[in-house]
N, C-alpha and C positions, 0 to 999 in steps of 0.2 A: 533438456528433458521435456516430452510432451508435454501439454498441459492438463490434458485429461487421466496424468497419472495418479491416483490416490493419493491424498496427503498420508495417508497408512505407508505406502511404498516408498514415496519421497524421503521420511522418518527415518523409516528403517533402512535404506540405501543414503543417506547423509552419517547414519549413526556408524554402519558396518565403516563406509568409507574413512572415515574419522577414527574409528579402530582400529582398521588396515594400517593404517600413516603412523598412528601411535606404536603399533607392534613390529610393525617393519622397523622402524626407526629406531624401537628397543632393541629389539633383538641383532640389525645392522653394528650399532654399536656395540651392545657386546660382543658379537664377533669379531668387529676388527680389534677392541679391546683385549682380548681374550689371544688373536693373531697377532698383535704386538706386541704382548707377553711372551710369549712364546719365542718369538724371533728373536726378540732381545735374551731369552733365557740359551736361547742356540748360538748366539753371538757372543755372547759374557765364556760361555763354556769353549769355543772355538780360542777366543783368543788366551785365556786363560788355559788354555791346550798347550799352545804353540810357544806363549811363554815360559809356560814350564820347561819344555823341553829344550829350547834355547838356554834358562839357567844350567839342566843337568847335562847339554852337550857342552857348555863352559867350563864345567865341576869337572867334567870326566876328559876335560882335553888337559886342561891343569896337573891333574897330578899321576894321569897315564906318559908310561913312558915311548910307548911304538906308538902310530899312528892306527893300527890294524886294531891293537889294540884298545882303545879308547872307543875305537869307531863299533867295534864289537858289543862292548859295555855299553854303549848308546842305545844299540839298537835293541837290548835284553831290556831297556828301560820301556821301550815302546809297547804298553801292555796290550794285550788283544783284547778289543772293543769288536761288537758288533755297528756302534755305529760311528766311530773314529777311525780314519785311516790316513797313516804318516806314507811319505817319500821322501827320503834320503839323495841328494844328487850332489857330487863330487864339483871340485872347481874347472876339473876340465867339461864338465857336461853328462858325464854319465850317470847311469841312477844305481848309485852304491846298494841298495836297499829300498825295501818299499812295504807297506802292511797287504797280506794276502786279499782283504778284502778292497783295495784302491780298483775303482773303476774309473776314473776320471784321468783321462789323458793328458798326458805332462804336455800336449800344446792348447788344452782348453786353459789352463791356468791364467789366473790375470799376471801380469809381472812385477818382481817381488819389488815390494817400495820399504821403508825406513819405519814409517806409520803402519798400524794395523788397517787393514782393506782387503773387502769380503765381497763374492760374486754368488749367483745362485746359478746351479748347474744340474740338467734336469737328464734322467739317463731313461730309456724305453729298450724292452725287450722283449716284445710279445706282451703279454698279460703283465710285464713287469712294468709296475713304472716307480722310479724314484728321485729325491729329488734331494742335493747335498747343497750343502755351502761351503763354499772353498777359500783356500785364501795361499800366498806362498809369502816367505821371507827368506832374508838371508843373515848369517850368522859368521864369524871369525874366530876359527878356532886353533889349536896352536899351531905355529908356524905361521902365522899370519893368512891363512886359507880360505879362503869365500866359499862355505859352503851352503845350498840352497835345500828347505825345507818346505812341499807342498803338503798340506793338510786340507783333508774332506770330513764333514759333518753331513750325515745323513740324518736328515730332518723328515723322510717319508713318512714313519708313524705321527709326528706331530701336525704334518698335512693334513695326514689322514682324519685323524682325531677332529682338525679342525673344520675340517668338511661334511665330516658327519656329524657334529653338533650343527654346524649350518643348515645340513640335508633336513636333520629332528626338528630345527628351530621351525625351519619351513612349514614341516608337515605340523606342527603346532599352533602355530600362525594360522595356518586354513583352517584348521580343525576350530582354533579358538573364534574365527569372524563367524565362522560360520554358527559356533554356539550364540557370540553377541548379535547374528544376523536375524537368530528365531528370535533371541532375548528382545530385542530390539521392535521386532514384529510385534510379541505380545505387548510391551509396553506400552507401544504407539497406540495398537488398537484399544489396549486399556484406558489408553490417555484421552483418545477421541471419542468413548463410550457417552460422555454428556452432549457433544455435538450431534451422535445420533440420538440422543435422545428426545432433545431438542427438535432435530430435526422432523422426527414423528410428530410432535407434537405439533408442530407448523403445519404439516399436511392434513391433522384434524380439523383444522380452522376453516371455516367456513363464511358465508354470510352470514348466517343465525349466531357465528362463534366469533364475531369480532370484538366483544368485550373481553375476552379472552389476555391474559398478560402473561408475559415469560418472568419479568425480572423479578415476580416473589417468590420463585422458587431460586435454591442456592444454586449455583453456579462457581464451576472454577473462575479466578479473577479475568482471566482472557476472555469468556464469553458473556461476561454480566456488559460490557460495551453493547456488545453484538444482542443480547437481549434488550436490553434498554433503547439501542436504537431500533430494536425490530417493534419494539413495544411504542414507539413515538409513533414510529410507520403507523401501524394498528389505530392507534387515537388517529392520526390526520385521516387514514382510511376509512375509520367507523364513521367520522366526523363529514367525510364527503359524501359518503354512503347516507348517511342521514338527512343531512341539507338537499343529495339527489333527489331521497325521498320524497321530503318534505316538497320541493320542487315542481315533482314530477304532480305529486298532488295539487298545488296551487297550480298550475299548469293549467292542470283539466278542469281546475273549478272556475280560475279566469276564462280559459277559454268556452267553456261547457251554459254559462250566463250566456255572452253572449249569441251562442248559437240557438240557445233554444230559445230566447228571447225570439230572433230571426224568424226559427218557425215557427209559434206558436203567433206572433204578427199575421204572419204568411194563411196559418192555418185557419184564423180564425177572420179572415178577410175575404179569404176564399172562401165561407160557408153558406155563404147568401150575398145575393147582390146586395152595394151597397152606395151613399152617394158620393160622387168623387173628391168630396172633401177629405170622407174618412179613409179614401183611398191616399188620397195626397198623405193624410197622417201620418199611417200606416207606414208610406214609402221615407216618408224624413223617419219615423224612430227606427226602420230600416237601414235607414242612411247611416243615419247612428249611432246603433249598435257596431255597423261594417267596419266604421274610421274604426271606434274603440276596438273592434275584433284587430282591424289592419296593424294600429298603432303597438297593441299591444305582440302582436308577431315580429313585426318590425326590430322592437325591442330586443324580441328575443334574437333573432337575426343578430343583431349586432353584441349583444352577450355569447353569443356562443362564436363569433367570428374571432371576438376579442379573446377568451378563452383559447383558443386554439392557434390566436398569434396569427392571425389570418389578416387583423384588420390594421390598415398602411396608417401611417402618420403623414400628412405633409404638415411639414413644421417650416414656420415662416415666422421674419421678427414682425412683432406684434407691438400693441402700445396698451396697456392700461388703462388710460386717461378714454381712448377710443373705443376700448370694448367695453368698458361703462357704461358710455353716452349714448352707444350702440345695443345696448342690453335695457339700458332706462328708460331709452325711447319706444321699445318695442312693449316693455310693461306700463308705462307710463298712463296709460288709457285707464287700465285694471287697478291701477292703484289710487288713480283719481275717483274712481266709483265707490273707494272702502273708506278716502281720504286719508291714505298714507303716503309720508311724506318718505320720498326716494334721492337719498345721496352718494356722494361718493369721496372718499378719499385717497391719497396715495398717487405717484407716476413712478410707472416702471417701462421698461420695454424688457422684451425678455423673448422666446424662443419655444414658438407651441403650433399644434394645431388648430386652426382657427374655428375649424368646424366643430371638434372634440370641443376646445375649450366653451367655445359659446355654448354649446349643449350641456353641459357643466355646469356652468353658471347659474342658466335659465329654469332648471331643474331645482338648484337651489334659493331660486328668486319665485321662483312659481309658489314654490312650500310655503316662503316666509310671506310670501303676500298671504297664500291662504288662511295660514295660520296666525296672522295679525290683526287683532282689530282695529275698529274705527278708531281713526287719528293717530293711529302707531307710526312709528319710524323705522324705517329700513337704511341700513347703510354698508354698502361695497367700498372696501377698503383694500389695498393692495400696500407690499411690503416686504424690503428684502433682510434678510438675516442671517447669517451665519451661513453664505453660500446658500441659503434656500426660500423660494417667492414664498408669500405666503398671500390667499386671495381669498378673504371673508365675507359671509354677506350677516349681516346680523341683523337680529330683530328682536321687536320686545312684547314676542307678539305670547301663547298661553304657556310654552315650553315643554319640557316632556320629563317623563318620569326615569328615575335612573335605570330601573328595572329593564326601560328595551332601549336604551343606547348603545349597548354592546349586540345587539342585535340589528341594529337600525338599518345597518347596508345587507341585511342579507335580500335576498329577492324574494318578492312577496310579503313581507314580512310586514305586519302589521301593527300597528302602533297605535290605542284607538281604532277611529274610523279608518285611516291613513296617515301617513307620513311622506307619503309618497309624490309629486308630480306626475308628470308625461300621461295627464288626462287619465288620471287616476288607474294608470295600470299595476301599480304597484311595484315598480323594477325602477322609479325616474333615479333614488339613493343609489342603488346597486350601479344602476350606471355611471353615475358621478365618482364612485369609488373605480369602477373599469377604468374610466378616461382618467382619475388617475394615477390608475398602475400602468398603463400606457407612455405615460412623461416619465414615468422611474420616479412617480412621488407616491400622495396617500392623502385622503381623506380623514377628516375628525370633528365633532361636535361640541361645544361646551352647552350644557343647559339645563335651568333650574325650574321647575312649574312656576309660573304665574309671574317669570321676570324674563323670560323671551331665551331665543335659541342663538349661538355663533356657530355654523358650518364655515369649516378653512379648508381649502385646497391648497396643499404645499405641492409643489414640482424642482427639482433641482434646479439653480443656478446655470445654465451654460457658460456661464462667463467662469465659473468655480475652478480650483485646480486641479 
């Protein structure tokens, strides 16, 4: 069946189909039930024929005295049937007698056996058609004589009868699919009335109409799935749609700082000569707005690379122990100017990208410096568990309020001043969270105000089953 055929169609042509098979099937059995009645009532009456008249050709050879005699009395017994016909044949072969209406030729006959056994014998004549059952035997009558009795049953009217109850069944049978064919139609379309309704209402939906829910209104049970899951759609949809938003907003305001910062340097430099000191100025806060504009594009680049499954892994084993000592070293300067002390615990080797992961790290080591103060502690810790790495950097530095933890990895998102890294563009969390849904792991925070923060990066196991 195509696929583009209506589930209204498909319904109703499974339904009629199914009613076909059941009405055939009805109606096939009563037929042949109703034909095997009948045969059998034609067959009861044939031999219950034949034996009668074996008794009364017995009776009447017994206590007749000539043979012409008796033979005559037999033959007055043979009443006239429309649809019974005897033939009488002598032991030499010839046919003493026979009933006016015998059409069946004494060499169609089967030959006579001891047991009752019946043949069907079918006779055509123009317009005429008929159809008997036949049977012969043989019988000993006095003088010890073999004489042979063929008998015909015409069974044409019972044919008949049964063929035109088949013919009416037939035209009943059509008549009825085709009644359960419409019946069937309106039900379906009855049945599918909430799908379209549904349906409409889906096509109402809009942007402005994404709060919009199916599942409070009732539903047959089949479509409340399909509602509830159209309805989850909706929330992740309203939900991206929003964050887009929100996005697309923080977007223009990060980027929008530093460009007019750029001109308004530019514009107001250009206004009058000036000495090349404040030109030198001028071109560093230049400088520095650019990296910030650069850094934060950059960013973006790689969020929306990462998004779209664009951005490659190379995954190489690694050691823990050396990306520490590799990451400590690099902060090592910065942490000596706030005098926080930087450790490390744990050895793993494990299966990552080197460049991802470092950038990971450093984003979450940047935070916790920032946000530590003098004489705090920091400590990188690595650890495996239950098939899965787990790599913390903890600190005990002001911590955050629970209010924007669930929030924390969105981009842009603010926290305070920031919560953020990557020289303050506001995206350094969101990335940490990217790199790690790239490893097939996930990102998470534990933290309390005024007792410091633990950021964990979990990544699967490769060694795992």
């Amino acid at each position: 069946m195509p696929r583009n055929v209506s589930i209204t169609l498909r319904l109703t042509l499974f339904f009629s189909v199914a009613m076909a098979l059941v009405l055939y099937s009805v109606s096939g059995l009563l037929y042949q039930t109703l034909r095997d009645q009948l045969n059998s009532k034609d067959v009861n009456e044939l031999r219950s024929t034949l034996q009668f008249q074996k008794e009364i050709a017995s009776t009447i050879s017994e206590r007749q005295g000539s043979q012409e005699q008796w033979q005559n009395e037999l033959f007055e017994f043979i009443a006239e049937q429309d649809r019974l016909s005897l033939r009488i044949i002598s032991p030499d072969g010839k046919i003493w007698s026979q009933s006016k209406n015998m059409r069946v030729p004494v060499a169609d006959y089967p030959a006579p056996t001891a047991s009752f056994n019946y043949a069907s014998w079918k006779h055509h004549d123009g317009k005429l058609h008929e159809k008997y059952l036949i049977t012969a035997t043989t019988f000993t009558l006095k003088g010890k004589e073999l004489w042979s009795v063929q008998a015909a049953l015409n069974v044409s009217r019972n044919n008949e009868i049964i063929e035109n109850y088949w013919a009416r069944m037939q035209i009943m049978a059509a008549l009825a699919i085709l009644l359960f064919a419409a019946g069937g139609y309106w039900l379906a379309h009855r049945g599918l009335r909430p799908l379209r309704v549904m349906s409409q209402q889906i096509e109402t939906i809009s942007i402005e109409e994404l709060h919009t829910r199916l599942a409070t209104q009732r539903w047959p049970s089949e479509l409340v799935i399909v509602a509830r899951s159209f309805d989850s759609m909706l929330t992740r949809l309203e939900a991206s749609f929003d964050q887009l938003t929100r996005f697309s907003s923080d977007l223009a305001h990060e980027l929008r700082g530093p460009i007019n910062n750029l001109v308004s340097a530019a514009s107001v430099t250009l206004n009058q000569p000036r000495p090349n000191s404040e030109y030198q100025e001028t071109l560093e806060a230049m400088v520095e707005e650019g990296e910030r504009l650069s850094r934060t594009i950059s960013s973006m680049l790689f969020l929306a690379r990462a998004d779209n499954s664009r951005e490659p892994l190379k995954k190489e084993r690694l050691d823990s122990e050396a990306e520490f000592r590799r990451l400590i070293g690099f902060y090592d300067i910065l942490a000596e100017e706030k005098s926080i002390a930087l450790t490390q615990q744990g050895s793993l080797t494990f299966s990552a990208d080197s460049l991802h992961f470092q950038r990971a790290l450093a984003n979450l080591l940047s935070n916790a410096i920032h946000y530590t103060p003098a004489g705090g502690h920091i400590t990188l810790t690595a650890r495996r568990e239950n098939y899965w790495l787990y790599f913390s950097v903890k600190d005990d530095g002001e911590g955050i309020h629970s209010e924007h933890i669930p929030h924390l990895f969105d981009r842009f998102y603010r926290a305070d001043e920031s919560r953020s890294s990557a020289e303050n563009t506001g995206l350094g969390l969101a990335i940490v969270k990217t790199i790690a849904e790239l490893h097939g792991g996930k990102v998470s925070v534990i933290s309390q105000p005024g007792k410091g923060s633990t950021f964990t990066l979990a990544i699967p196991d490769s060694r795992s089953p």
